[in-house]
C-alpha positions, -999 to +999 in steps of 0.1 A: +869-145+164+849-123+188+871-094+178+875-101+138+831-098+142+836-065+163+859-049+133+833-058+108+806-044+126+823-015+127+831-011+090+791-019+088+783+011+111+812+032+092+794+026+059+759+029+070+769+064+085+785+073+052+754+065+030+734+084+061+756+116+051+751+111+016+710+105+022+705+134+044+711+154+015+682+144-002+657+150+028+645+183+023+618+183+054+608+160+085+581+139+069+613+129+040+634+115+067+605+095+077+601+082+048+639+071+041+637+054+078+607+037+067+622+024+035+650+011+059+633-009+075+614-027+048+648-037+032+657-044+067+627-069+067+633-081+032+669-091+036+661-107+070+633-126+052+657-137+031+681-146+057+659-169+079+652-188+043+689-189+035+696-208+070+664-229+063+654-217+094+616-203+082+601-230+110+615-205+135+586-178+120+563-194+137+574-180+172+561-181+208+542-149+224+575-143+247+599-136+217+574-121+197+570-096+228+607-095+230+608-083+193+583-059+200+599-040+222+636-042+204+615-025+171+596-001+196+632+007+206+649+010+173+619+031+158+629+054+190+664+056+182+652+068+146+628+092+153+645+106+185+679+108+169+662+129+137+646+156+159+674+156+185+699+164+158+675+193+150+675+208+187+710+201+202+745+204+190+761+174+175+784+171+202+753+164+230+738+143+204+772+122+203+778+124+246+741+110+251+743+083+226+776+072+241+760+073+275+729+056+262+756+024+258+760+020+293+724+006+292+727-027+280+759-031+303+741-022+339+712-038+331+728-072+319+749-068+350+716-063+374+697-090+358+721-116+342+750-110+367+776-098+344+803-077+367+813-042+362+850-036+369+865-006+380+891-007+350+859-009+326+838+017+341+875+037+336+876+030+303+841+037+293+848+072+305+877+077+287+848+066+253+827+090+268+850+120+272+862+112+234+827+117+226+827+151+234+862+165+226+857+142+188+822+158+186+837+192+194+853+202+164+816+197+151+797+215+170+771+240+153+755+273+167+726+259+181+714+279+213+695+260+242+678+233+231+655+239+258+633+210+276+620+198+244+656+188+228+668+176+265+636+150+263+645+137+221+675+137+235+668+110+263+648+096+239+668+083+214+695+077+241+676+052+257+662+038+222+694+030+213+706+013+247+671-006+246+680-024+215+710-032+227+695-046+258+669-063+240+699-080+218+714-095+252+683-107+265+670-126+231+706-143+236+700-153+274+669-168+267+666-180+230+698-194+223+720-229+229+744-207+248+720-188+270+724-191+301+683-182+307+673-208+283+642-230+285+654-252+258+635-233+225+656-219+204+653-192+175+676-182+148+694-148+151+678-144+115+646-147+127+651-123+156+662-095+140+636-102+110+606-096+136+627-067+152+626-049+119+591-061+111+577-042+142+597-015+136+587-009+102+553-005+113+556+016+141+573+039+117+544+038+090+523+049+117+544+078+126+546+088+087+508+088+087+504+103+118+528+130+099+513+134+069+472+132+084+486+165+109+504+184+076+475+180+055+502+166+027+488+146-002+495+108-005+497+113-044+539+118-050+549+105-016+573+080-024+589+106-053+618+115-025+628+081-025+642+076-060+677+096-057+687+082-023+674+050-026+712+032-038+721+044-002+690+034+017+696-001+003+730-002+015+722+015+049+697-009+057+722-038+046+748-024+071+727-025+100+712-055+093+745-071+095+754-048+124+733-063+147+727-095+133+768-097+141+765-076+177+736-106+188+766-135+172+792-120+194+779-118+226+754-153+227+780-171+202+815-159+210+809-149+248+821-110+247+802-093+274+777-066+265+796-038+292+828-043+265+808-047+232+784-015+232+807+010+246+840-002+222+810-002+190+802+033+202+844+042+210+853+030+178+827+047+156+835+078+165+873+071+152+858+060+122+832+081+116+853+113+121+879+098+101+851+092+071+849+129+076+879+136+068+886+115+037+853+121+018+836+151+031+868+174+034+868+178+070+904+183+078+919+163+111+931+189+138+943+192+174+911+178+190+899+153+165+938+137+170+931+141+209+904+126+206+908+096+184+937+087+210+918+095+238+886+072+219+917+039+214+933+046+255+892+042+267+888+010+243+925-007+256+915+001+292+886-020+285+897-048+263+934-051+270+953-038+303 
């Protein structure tokens, strides 16, 4: 079951990365991207909303300081990924973009291993590196002309590296502590609904304040603001359904179904860039070559080394 969860979340991140391509389009400057994150997140909010009152679980709302902390800091750290991963893209290649974020998966594994005891074998640590080095040869065949990215790109680099491993982090300690199969747990217990509905909630604001903070150092007008938003919305809707259900299922496999985070992140990462590259190639017209072949192989050799042999 764990693995039938791990292939849907990866059609989930498949399709939000092909409604990303298709929205990108639309975003003709920085404060339009924040904008489209922003709107993200309020359908994030909207469709967890509607989730917790689905599973009749709208007691759980009413949460203690700890998880609402918790949550804080997994929004703090998925507004990060956002934002860092928009101005990276802007200052590095795609391909160092791609090598940090797979890198940046590693830190839900070593932490969950340091504090929750989780071992790190050899044979996974192999097989994460195979993930890694598929990162950059699939990434390659991508790259752009971008110069030095200098220490500015090196930093939103980081940044949205370690936003993205936070979240995942935050994920595995939500299901030490808040769930019937924790092994942390104090005996309260919260729906995954309600989880990722506060996650999103806190993210949402942080990035409103980032948009104003935008807009107040442009000098832009608040009159027309929202007008980007009403060609890309379709896919903003669906993005934000996709990751919704991409974490809400990453949380259900590891608390629910036992797979530990050092396999979970780094396959989720392995196996997007299969997909991903291959939605390249079947809607965007980038033809497969040499290295993107090399690469997928290389991508499924890194995620059997770590599941299977």
């Amino acid at each position: 079951m764990a693995y039938l969860l791990v292939l849907i979340t990866l059609f989930c991140l498949t399709l939000k990365g092909y409604c990303g391509k298709k929205t990108s389009i639309y975003a003709e400057n920085t404060g339009d991207a924040f904008l489209f994150n922003l709107a993200r997140m309020v359908f994030c909010v909207l469709i967890g909303l509607g989730v917790v009152f689905l599973q009749a679980a709208q007691q759980d709302l009413f949460a203690e300081k700890n998880l609402l902390l918790l949550c804080l800091l997994s929004g703090a750290a998925n507004a990060a990924f956002l934002v860092g991963w928009m101005l990276a893209i802007q200052k590095n290649a795609m391909v160092t973009v791609d090598v940090a974020l797979t890198m940046g998966s590693l830190i839900p594994a070593v932490l969950c291993a340091w504090l929750f005891g989780e071992a790190i074998s050899l044979r996974k640590m192999l097989g994460f590196a195979l993930i890694l080095a598929a990162a950059a040869i699939l990434s390659g065949y991508r790259r752009d002309s971008r110069g030095r990215a200098g220490a500015l790109g090196l930093a939103l680099l980081v940044f949205a590296a370690v936003g993205d491993g936070l979240t995942g982090f935050c994920q595995q300690v939500y299901n030490q502590y808040y769930t019937e199969t924790g092994t942390r747990s104090h005996g309260v217990f919260y729906a995954n609904a309600v989880y990722q509905f506060y996650t999103y909630v806190f993210s949402a604001l942080i990035l409103l304040c980032v948009l104003l903070l935008y807009i107040q150092r442009r000098g832009q007008p608040s009159k027309g603001l929202l007008r980007p938003l009403a060609k890309p919305l379709p896919y903003i809707f669906v993005m934000a359904g996709c990751l919704f259900a991409a974490n809400y299922l990453q949380t259900m496999t590891t608390g629910t179904y036992g797979m530990p985070s050092q396999i979970l992140y780094p396959v989720l990462r392995g196996g997007s860039l299969i997909t991903v590259n291959l939605t390249a190639m079947l809607f965007f017209g980038e033809k497969p070559t040499a290295r993107s072949v090399v690469g997928s192989f290389t991508a499924l050799v890194g995620i059997a080394f770590m599941n299977v042999l």
